[in-house]
C-alpha positions as CSV (number, residue, x, y, z in Angstrom):
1,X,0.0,0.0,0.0
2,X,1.4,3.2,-1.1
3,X,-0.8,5.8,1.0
4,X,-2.7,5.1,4.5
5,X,-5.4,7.2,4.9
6,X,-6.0,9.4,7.7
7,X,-1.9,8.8,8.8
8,X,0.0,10.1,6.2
9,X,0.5,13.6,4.8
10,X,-1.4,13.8,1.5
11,X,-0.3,16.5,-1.3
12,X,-1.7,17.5,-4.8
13,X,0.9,15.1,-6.4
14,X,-0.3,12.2,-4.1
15,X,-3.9,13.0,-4.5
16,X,-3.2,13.1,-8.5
17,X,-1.6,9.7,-7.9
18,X,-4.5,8.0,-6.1
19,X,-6.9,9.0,-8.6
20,X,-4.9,8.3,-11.7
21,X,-4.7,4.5,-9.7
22,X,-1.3,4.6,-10.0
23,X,-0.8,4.5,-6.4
24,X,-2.7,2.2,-4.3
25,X,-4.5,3.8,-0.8
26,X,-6.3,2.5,2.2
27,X,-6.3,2.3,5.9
28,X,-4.1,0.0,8.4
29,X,-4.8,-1.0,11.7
30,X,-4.3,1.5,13.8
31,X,-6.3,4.4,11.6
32,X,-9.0,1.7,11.8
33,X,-8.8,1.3,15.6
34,X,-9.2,4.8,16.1
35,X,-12.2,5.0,13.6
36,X,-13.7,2.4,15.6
37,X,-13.4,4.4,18.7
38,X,-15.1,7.7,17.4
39,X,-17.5,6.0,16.1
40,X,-18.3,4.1,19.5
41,X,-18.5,8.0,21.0
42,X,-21.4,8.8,18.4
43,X,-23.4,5.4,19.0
44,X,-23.2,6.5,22.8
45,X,-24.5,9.8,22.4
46,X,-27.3,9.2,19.7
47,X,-28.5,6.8,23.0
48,X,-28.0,9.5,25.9
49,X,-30.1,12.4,26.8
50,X,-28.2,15.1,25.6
51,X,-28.9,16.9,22.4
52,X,-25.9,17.4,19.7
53,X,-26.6,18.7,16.6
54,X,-26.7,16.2,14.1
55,X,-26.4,13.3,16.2
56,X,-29.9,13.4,18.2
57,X,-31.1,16.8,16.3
58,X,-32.3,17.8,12.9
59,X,-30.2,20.0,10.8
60,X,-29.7,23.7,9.9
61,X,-32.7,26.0,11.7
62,X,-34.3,22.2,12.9
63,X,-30.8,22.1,14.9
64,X,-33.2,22.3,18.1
65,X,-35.7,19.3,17.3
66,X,-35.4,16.0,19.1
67,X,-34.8,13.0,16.8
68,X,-35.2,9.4,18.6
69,X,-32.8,6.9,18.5
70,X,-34.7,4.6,16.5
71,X,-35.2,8.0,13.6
72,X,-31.7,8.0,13.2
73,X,-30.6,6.0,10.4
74,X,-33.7,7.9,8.5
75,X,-32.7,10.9,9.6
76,X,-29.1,10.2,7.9
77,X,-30.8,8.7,4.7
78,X,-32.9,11.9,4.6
79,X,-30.3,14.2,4.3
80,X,-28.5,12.5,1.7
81,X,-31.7,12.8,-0.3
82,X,-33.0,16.3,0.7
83,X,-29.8,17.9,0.0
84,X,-29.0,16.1,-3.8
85,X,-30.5,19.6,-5.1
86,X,-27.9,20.0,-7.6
87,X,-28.6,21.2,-11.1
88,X,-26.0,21.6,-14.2
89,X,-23.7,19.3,-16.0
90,X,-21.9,16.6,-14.4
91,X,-18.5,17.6,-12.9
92,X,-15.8,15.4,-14.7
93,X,-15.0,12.1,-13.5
94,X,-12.1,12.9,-12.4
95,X,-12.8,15.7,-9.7
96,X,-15.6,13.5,-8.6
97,X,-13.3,10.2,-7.9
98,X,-10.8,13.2,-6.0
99,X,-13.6,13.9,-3.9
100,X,-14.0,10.8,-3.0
101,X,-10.2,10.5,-2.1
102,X,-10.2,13.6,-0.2
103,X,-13.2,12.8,1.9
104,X,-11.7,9.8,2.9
105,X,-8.3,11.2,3.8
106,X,-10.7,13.8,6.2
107,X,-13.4,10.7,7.7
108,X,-10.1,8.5,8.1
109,X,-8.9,11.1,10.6
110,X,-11.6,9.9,13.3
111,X,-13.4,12.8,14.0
112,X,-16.4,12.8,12.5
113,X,-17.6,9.4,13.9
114,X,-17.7,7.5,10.8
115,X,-18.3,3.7,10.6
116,X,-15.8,1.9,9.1
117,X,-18.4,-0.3,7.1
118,X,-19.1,3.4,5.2
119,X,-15.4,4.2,5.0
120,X,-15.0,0.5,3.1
121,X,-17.7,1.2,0.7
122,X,-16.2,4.6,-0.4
123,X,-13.0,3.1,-0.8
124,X,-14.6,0.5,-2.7
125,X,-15.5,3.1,-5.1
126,X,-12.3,4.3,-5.4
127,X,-10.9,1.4,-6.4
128,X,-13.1,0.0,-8.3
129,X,-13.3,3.1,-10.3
130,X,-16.9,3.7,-9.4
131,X,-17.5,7.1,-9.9
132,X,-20.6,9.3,-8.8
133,X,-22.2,11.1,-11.1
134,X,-22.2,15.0,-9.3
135,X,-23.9,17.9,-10.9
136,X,-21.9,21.1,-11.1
137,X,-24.1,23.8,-9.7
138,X,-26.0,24.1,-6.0
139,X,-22.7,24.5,-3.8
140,X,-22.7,28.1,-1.7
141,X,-19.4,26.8,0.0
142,X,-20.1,27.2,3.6
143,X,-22.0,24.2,5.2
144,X,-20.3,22.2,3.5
145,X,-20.3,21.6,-0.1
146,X,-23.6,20.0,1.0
147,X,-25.3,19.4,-2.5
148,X,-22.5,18.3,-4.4
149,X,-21.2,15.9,-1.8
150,X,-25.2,14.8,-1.0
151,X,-25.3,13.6,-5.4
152,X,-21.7,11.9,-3.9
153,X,-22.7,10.0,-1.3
154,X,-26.1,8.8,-3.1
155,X,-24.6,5.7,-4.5
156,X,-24.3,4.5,-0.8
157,X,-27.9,4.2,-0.1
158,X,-28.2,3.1,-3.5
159,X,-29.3,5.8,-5.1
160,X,-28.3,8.4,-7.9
161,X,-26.0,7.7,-10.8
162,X,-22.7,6.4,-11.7
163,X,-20.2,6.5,-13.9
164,X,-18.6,3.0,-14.5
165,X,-16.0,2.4,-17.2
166,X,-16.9,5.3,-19.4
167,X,-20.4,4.9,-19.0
168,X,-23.1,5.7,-17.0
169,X,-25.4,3.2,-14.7
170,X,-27.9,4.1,-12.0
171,X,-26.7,2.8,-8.8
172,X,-28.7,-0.1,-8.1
173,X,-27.7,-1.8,-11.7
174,X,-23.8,-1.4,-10.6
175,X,-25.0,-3.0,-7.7
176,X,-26.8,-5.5,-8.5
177,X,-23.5,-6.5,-11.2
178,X,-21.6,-6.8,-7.8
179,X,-24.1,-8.3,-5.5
180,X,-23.7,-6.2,-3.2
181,X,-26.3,-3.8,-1.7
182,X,-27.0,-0.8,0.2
183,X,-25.4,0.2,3.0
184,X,-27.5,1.9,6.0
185,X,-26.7,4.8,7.6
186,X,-25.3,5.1,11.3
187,X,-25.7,7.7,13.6
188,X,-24.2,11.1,12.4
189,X,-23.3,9.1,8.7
190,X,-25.2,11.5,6.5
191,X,-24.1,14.8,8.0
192,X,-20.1,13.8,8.4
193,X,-20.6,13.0,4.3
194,X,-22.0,16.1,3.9
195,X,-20.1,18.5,5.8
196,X,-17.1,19.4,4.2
197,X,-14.8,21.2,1.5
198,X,-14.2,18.4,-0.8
199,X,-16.3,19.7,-4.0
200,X,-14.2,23.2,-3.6
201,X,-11.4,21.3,-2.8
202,X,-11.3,18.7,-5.7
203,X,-11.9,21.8,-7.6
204,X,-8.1,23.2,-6.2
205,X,-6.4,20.6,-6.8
206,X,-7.5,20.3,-10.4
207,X,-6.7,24.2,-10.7
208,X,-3.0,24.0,-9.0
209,X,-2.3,20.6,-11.6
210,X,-3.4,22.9,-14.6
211,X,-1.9,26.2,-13.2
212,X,1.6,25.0,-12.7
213,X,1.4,23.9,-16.0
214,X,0.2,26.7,-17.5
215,X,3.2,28.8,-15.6
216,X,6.2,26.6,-17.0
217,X,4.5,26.8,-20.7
218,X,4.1,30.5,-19.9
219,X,7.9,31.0,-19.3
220,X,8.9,28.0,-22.0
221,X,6.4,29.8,-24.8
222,X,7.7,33.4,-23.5
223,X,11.4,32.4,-24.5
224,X,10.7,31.5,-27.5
225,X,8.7,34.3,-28.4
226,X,11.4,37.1,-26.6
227,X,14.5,35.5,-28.8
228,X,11.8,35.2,-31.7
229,X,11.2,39.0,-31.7
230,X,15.0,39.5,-30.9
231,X,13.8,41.1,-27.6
232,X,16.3,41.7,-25.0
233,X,17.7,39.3,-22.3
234,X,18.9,42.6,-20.1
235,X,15.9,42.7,-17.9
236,X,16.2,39.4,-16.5
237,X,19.7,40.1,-15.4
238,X,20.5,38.8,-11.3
239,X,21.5,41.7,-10.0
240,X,18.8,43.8,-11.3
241,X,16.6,41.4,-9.5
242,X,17.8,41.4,-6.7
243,X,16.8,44.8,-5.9
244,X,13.1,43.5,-6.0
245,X,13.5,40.4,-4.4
246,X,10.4,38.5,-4.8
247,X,10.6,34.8,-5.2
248,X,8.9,34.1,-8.3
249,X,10.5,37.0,-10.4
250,X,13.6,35.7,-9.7
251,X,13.0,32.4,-10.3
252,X,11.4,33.6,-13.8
253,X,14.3,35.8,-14.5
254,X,16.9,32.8,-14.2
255,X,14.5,30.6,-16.2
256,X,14.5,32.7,-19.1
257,X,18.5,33.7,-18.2
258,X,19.6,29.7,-18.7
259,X,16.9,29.2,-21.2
260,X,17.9,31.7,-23.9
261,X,21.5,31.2,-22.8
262,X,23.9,30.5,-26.0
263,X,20.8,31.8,-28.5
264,X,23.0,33.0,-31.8
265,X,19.6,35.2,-32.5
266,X,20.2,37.0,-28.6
267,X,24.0,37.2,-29.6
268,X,23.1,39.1,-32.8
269,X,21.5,41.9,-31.5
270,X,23.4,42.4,-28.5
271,X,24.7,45.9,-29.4
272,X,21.7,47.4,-31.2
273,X,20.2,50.6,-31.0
274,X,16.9,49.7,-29.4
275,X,16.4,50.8,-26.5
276,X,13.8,48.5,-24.8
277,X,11.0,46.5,-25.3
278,X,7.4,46.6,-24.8
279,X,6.3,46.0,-21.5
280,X,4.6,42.6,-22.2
281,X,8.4,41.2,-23.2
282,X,10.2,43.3,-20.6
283,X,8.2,43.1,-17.9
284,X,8.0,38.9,-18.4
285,X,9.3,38.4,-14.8
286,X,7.6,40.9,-12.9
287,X,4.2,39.4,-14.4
288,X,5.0,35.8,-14.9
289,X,6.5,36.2,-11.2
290,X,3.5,37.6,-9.2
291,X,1.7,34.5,-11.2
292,X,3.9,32.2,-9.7
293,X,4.0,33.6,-6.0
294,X,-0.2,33.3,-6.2
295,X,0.6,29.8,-7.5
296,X,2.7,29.1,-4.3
297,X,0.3,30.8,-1.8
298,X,-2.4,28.9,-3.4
299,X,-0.9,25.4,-3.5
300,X,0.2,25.8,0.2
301,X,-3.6,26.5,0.9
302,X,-4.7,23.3,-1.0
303,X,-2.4,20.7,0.8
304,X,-3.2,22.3,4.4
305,X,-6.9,22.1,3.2
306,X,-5.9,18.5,2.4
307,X,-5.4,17.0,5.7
308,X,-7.6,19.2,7.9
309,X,-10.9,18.3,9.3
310,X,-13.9,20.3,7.8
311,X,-16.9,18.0,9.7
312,X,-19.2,19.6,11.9
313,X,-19.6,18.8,15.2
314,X,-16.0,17.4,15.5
315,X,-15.6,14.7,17.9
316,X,-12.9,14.7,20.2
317,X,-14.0,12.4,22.8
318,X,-16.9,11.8,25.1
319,X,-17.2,15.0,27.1
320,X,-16.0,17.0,23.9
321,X,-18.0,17.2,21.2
322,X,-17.8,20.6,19.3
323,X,-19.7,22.0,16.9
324,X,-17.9,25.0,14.6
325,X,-17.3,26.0,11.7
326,X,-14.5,24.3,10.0
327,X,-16.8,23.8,7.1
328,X,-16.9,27.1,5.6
329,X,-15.1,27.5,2.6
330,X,-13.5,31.3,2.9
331,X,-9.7,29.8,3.8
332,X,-9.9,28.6,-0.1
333,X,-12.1,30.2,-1.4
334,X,-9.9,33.7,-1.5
335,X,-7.2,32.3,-2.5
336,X,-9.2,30.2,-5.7
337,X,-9.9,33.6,-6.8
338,X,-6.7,34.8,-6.3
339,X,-5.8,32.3,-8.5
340,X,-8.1,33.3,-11.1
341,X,-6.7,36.3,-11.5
342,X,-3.4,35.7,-11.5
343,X,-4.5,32.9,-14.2
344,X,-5.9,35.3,-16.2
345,X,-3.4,38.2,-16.1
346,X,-0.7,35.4,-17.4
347,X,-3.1,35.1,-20.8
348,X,-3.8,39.0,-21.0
349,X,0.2,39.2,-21.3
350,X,0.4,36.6,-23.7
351,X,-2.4,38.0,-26.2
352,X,0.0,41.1,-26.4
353,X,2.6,39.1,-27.2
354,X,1.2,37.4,-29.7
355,X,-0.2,41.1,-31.2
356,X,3.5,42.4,-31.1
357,X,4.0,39.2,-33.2
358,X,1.7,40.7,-36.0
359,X,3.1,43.9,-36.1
360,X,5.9,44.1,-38.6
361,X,8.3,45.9,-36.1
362,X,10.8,43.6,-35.6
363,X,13.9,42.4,-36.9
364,X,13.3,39.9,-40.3
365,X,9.7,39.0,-38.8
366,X,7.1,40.0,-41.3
367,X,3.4,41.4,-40.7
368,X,1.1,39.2,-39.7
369,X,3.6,36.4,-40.1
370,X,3.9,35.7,-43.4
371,X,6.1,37.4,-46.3
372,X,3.6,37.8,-48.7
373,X,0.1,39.7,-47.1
374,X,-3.1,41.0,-48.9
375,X,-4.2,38.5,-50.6
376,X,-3.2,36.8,-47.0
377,X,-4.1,37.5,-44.3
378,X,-1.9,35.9,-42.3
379,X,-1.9,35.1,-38.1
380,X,-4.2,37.8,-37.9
381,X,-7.1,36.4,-36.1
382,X,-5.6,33.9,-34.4
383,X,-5.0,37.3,-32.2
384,X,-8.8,38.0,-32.5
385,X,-9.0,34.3,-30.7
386,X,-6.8,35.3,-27.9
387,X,-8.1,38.4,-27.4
388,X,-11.6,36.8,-26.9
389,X,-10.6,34.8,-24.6
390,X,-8.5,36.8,-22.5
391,X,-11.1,38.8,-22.0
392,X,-13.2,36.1,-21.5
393,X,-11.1,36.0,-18.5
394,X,-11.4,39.1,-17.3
395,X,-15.2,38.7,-17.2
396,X,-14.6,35.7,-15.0
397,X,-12.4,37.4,-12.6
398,X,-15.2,38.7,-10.5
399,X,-14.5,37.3,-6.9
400,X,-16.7,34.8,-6.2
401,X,-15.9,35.1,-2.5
402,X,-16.6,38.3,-2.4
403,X,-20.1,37.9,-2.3
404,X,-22.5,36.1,0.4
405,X,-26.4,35.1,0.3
406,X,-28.2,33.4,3.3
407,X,-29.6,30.0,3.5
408,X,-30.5,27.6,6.0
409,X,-33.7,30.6,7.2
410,X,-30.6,32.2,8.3
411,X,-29.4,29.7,10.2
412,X,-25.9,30.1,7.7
413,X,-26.1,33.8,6.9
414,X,-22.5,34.2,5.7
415,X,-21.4,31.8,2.9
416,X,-18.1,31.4,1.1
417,X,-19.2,30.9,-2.6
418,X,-16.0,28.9,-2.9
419,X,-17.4,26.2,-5.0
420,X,-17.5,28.9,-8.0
421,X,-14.4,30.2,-7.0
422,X,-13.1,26.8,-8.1
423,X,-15.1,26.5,-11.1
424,X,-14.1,29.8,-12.6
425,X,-10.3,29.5,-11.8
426,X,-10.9,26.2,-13.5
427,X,-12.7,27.5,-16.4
428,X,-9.4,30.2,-16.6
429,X,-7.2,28.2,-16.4
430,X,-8.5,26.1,-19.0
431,X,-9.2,29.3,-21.4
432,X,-5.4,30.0,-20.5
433,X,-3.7,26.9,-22.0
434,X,-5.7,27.8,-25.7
435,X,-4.1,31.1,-25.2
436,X,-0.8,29.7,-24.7
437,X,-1.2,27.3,-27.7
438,X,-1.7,29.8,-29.8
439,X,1.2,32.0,-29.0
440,X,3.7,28.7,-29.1
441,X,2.3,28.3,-32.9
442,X,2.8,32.1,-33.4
443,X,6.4,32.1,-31.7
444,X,7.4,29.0,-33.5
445,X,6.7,30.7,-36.7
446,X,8.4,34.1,-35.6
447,X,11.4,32.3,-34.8
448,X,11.6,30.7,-38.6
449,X,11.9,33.9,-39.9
450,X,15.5,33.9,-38.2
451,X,17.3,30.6,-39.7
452,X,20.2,29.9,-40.0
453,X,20.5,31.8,-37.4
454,X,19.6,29.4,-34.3
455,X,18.5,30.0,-30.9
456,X,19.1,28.5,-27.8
457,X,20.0,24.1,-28.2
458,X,16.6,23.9,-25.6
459,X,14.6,26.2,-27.9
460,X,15.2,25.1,-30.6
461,X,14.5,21.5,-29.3
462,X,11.3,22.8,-28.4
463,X,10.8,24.4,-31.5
464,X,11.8,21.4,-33.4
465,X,9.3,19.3,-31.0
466,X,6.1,22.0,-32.7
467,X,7.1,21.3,-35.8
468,X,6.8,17.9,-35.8
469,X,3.0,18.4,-35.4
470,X,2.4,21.8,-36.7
471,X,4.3,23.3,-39.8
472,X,5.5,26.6,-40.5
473,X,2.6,28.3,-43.3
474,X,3.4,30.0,-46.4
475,X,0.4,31.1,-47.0
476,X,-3.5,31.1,-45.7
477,X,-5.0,27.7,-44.6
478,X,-7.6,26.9,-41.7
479,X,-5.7,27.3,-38.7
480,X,-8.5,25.9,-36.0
481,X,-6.5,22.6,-36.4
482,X,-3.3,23.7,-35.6
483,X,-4.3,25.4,-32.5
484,X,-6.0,22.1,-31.4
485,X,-2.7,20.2,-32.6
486,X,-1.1,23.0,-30.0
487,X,-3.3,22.5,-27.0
488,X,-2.8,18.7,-27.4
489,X,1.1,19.3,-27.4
490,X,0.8,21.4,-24.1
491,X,-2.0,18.6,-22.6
492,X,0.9,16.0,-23.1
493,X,3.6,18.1,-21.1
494,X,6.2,16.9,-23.9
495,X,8.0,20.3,-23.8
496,X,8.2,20.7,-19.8
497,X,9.5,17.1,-19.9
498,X,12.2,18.6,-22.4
499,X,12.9,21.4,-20.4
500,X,13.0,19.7,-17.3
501,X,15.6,17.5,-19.0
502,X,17.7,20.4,-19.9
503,X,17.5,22.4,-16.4
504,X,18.0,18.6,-14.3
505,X,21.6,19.1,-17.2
506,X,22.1,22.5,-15.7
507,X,22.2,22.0,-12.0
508,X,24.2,18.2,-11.8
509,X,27.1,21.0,-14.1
């Protein structure tokens, strides 16, 4: 077993790991001991006099009202089925199944009085690939993801939809397939599943996977681009840097410093008469920077969010039973939209680059391109496409956190939003990688214009590597395909595995 729940630290690369079932997960001895245990508190308390919410008392504003021990198990069953309100698409698969794996990693902790029988069956799902089907709209991010993770957990009470081996079954037929059948809910069961960050969550961790990528193609794409508009290396020197100290312009600055490193095109122009660049090639490590220290702030929020507890009431032990507010989603939902716009300030920068692309001011690198225009009309709207969906972007930028409407009769009058803070930075980030395919075909064909003379060995590998799927143009063709050839060569991470290659070279020098 490669992963015990509920013991071990999880991160974004292990959660990726799990899901992808390339590492195997589950509980040990111990963690099940200790599960056994909290639940034993809950069975005792659903039996003793004392009301605590969601034990022995309705939910939300019915927090007050008496439920007998022998309502229970309906009273769990109910929720489930009261609270599957969701509307809109399914999510995909995959941030489903990583809800799954981070609701376990938080049940497996033991304090949310979970029965291990219910713990099994969710594993179960995991690895047997036995995805709910969970719609994408209904989440306010604050009790809970309570919709979302209600559609989740419906499959345990045999119920709802899922998704097995690329198709879809209702519950009961999967089932039935396995003879196996519902499992009943214990005291506390449907609440604990409930409660809980995981849609918001899943959500990050799918956003951090696509962001980082979308930052090393930024800085791979913006190399290309810089030596294939003979823009100057001079503001990403060290020392300049280091008079503004922050971590990710630095780190961008000696990126593009050892990536451009040995470019015959750099070399050429080293003592010419322009004075500097446009901003959105000069000003590469300011911007590609700040995007990376968001980035870092935002990943260090998704791994805490990871391995916390966001149940409600938490169990301690016998005499300590507390019920707070670890389920609101504000710790991640800020920082989702934070995320967004750094996301979406990385394409605004690259749509200008590919403009200044276009614009027949630069060394050997023609209008729009191509040598011959008029009757062509060159790259020119493959700028139109970037510019709609930067701004696209922009529109999406609109903090989702920032805004709160009541539920529950008041009962949760401040909620965090933070399940469309995820979708949106999501949706950016997605919008994002199109943007950066487009400039790779647009730098790729800049930096043509410039042979014999070569760049860099790592650019030009890179460059080498587009052109084995996307050819330089001569004159007008349908371009739609080569941008979809582009987004497929980013989806693969074939030029990070390159350049990872060539900077793993660098340091063992």
């Amino acid at each position: 077993m490669d992963f015990i729940y509920g013991q071990d630290i999880m991160t974004i690369e292990i959660a990726k790991r799990i899901c992808s079932g390339e590492w195997s997960a589950g509980l040990n001895e111990l963690i099940q001991q200790r599960i056994r245990a909290n639940h034993q508190i809950v069975r005792s308390v659903a039996k003793g006099s004392q009301v605590v919410y969601g034990i022995n008392s309705g939910f939300g504003p019915l927090c007050t009202t008496r439920i007998s021990p022998k309502e229970t198990q309906a009273l769990q069953s109910n929720i489930l089925k009261s609270h599957s309100a969701g509307v809109g698409k399914p999510i995909p698969t995959s941030i489903a199944k990583l809800m799954l794996i981070t609701k376990v990693q938080a049940l497996a902790r033991g304090y949310s009085g979970i029965s291990l029988d219910t713990l099994h069956r969710i594993i179960w799902h995991i690895d047997e690939d036995i995805i709910p089907v969970v719609p994408e709209q209904g989440s306010v991010g604050a009790s809970g993801d309570l919709a979302p993770l209600a559609h989740l957990f419906l499959p345990l009470i045999g119920l709802g939809k899922v998704i097995w081996r690329g198709e879809t079954f209702s519950t009961s037929t999967v089932l039935d397939k396995f003879q196996m059948k519902p499992i009943g809910l214990k005291p506390k069961e449907g609440l604990a599943l409930i409660n809980g960050t995981q849609f918001m969550l899943a959500f990050g961790i799918k956003v951090c996977q696509l962001m980082k990528s979308n930052l090393d193609h930024a800085d791979l794409i913006g190399a290309m681009m810089l030596d294939g508009l003979t823009g100057s290396i001079k503001p990403f020197d060290k020392a300049l840097h280091e008079l503004r100290p922050y971590v990710g312009s630095q780190f961008v600055a000696q990126r593009f410093r050892q990536l451009l490193n040995g470019s015959a095109i750099m070399e050429s122009h080293h003592d010419c008469e322009r004075v500097q660049d446009p901003y959105s090639l000069r000003c590469i490590p300011q911007v590609h920077g700040a995007s990376y220290n968001a980035y870092n702030h935002v990943k260090d929020i998704i791994e805490i969010e990871l391995n916390s507890i966001t149940d409600n009431p938490i169990i301690f032990n016998q005499d300590k039973i507390i019920s707070g507010g670890h389920f609101h989603g504000q710790p991640i939902a800020m920082p989702l939209d934070y995320a967004a716009l750094a996301t979406s300030e990385l394409g605004n920068i690259s749509d200008r680059r590919v403009y200044l692309s276009l614009s027949g001011n630069f060394p050997d690198v023609p209008k729009l391109l191509l040598p011959e225009t008029g009757v062509n009309s060159g790259f020119m709207i493959l700028q139109y496409t970037t510019a709609a969906l930067a701004s696209e972007n922009k529109s999406l930028c609109y903090p989702a956190s920032a805004d709160s409407i009541p539920t529950s009769l008041g009962q949760e009058d401040h909620v965090s939003m933070g399940s469309i803070s995820g979708r949106k930075a999501l949706w950016i980030n997605t919008n994002l990688q199109k943007i950066l395919a487009i400039e790779l075909i647009c730098a790729a064909q800049a930096l043509d214009f410039h042979i014999p003379q070569k760049s860099s060995k790592i650019i030009m590998d890179m460059h080498n590597l587009v052109r084995k799927v996307i050819p330089h143009v001569q004159q007008d063709e349908p371009m739609a395909g080569y941008i979809e050839a582009a987004i497929e060569l980013l989806e693969s991470g074939a030029l990070i595995e390159l350049a990872i290659s060539f900077f793993k070279t660098l340091k063992a020098k």
